[in-house]
Backbone as CSV, one residue per row, in Angstrom:
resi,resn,N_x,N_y,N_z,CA_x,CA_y,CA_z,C_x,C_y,C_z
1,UNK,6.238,-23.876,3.355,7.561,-23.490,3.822,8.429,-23.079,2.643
2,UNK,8.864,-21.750,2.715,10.219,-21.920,1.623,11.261,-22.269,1.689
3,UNK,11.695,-22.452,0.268,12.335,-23.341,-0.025,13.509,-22.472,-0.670
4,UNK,13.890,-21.213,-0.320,14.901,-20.658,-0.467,15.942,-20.176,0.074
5,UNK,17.247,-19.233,-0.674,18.247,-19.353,0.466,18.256,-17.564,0.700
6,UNK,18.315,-17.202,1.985,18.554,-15.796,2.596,18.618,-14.898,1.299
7,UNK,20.158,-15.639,0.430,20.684,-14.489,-0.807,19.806,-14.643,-2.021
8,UNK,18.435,-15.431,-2.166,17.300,-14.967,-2.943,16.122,-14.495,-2.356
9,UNK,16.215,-14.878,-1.054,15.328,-13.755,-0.542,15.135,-12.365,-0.023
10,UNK,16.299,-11.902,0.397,16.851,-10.874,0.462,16.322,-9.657,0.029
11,UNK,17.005,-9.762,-2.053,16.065,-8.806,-2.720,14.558,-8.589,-3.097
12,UNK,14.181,-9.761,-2.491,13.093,-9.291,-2.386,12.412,-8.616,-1.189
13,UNK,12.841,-8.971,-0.093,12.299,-8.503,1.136,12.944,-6.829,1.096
14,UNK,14.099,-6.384,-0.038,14.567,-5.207,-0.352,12.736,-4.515,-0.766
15,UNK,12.978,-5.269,-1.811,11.811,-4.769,-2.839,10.606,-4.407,-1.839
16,UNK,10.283,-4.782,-1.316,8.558,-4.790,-0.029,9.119,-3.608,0.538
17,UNK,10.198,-3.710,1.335,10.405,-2.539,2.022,10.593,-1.393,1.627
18,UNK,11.314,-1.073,0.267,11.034,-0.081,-0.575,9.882,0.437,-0.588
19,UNK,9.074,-0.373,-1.049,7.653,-0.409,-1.511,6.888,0.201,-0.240
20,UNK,7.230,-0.566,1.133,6.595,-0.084,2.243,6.844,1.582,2.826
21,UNK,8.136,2.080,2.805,8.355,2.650,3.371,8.253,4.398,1.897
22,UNK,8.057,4.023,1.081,7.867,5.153,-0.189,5.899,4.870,-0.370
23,UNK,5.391,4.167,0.366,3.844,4.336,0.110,3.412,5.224,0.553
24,UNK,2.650,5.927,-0.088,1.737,7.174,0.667,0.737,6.843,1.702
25,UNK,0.442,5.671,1.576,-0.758,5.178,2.929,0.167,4.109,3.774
26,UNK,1.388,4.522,3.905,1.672,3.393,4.577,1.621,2.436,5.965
27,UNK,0.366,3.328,6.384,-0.324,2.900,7.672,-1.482,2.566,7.466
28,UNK,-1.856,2.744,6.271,-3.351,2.499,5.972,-3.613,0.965,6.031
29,UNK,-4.937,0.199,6.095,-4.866,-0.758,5.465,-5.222,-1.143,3.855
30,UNK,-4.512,-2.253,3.067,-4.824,-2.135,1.426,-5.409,-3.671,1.308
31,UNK,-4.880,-4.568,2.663,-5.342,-6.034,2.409,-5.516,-6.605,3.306
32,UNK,-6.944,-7.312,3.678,-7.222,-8.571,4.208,-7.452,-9.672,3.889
33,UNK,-6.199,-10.480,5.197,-5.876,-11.788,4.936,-6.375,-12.771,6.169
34,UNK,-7.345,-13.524,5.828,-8.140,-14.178,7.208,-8.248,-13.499,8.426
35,UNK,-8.919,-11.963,8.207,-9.391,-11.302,9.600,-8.402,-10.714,10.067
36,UNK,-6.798,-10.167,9.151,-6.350,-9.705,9.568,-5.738,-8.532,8.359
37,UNK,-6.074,-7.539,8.677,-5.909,-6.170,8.199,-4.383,-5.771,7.921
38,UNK,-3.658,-5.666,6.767,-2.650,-4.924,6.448,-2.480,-3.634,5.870
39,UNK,-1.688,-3.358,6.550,-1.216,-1.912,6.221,0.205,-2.070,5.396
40,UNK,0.740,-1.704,4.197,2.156,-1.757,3.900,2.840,-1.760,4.666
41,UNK,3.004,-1.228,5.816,4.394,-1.082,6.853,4.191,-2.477,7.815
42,UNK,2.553,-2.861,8.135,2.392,-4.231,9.115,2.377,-5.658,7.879
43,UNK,2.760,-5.226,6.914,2.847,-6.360,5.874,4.134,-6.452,5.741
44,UNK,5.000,-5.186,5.705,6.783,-5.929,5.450,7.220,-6.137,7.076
45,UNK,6.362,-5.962,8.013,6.662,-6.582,9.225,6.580,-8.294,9.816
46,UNK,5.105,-8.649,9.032,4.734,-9.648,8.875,5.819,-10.543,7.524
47,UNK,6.342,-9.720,7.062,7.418,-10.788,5.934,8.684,-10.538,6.826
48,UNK,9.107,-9.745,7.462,10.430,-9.474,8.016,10.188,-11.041,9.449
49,UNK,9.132,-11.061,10.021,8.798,-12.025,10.841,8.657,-13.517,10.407
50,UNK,8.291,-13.620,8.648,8.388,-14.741,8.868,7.016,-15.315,9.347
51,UNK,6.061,-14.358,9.031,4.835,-15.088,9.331,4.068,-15.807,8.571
52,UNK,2.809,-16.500,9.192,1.971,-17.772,8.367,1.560,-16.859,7.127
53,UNK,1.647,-15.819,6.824,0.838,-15.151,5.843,2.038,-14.488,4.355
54,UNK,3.000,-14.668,5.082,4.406,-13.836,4.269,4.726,-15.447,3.550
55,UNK,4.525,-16.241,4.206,5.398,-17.445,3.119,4.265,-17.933,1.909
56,UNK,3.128,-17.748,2.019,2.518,-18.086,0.254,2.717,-17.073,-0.496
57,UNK,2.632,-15.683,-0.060,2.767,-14.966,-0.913,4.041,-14.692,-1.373
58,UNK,5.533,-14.919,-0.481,7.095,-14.832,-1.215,6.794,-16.338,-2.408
59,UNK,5.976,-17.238,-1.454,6.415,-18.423,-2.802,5.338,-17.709,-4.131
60,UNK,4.401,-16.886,-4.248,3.849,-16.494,-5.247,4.551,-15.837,-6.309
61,UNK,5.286,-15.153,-5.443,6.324,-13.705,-6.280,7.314,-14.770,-6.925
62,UNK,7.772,-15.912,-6.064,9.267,-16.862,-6.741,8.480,-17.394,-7.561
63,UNK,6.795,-17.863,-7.552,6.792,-18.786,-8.978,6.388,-17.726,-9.952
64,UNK,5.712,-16.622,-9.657,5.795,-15.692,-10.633,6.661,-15.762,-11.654
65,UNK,7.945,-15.399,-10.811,9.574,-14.828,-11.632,9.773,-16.359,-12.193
66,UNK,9.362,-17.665,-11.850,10.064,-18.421,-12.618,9.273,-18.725,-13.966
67,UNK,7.934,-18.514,-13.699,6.988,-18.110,-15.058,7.337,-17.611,-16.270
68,UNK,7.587,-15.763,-15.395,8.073,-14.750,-16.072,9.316,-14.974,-16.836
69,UNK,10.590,-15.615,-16.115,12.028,-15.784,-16.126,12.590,-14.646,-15.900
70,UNK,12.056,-13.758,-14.543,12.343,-12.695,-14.160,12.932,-12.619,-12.899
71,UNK,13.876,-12.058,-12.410,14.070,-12.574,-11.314,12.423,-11.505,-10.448
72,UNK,12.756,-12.562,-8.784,11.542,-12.496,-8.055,11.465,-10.692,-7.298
73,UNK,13.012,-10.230,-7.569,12.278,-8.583,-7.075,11.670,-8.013,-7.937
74,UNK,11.493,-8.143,-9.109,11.088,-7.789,-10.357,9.786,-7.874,-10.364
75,UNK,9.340,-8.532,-10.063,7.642,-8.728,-9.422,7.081,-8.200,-8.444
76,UNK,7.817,-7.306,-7.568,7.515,-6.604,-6.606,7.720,-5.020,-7.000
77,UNK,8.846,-4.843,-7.747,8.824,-3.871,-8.515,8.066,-3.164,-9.305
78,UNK,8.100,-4.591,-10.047,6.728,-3.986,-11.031,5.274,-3.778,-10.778
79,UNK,4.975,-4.001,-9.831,3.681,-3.736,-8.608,3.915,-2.225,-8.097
80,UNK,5.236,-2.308,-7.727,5.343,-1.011,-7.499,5.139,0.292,-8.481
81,UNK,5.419,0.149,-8.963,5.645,1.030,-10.471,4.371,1.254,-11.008
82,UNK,3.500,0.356,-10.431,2.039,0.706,-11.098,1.456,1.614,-10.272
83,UNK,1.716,1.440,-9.221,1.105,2.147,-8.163,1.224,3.576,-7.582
84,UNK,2.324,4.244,-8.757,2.802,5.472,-8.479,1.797,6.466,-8.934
């Protein structure tokens, strides 16, 4: 469960959707997660929902950034940026 508040999660759920909606495959699928197939656009759906699969990976990106000492859109960003 996270353990954060709306106004740090926010920019990040900015960051995904960016990410989702500027992908060139964004219907494609890029990841499976226990038998279930994502596509960028059904992955920031599945984080916009709040599903069993969106909360390890937001807590991945927050311990990332606290690793890094970056904040946590910054880790989504920079994923992005590779991928151009």
């Amino acid at each position: 469960m996270l353990e954060h508040s709306r106004d740090e999660i926010e920019p990040v759920i900015e960051a995904i959707r960016r990410w989702a909606i500027g992908h060139p495959k964004a219907g494609e699928p890029f990841m499976v997660v226990r038998g279930h197939a994502f596509s960028p656009q059904t992955f920031l759906e599945a984080v916009l929902e709040h599903s069993e699969f969106a909360a390890p990976f937001l807590e991945y990106v927050f311990e990332q950034a606290r690793e890094e000492g970056v904040p946590p859109r910054e880790i989504i960003d920079r994923e992005t940026r590779k991928q151009r």
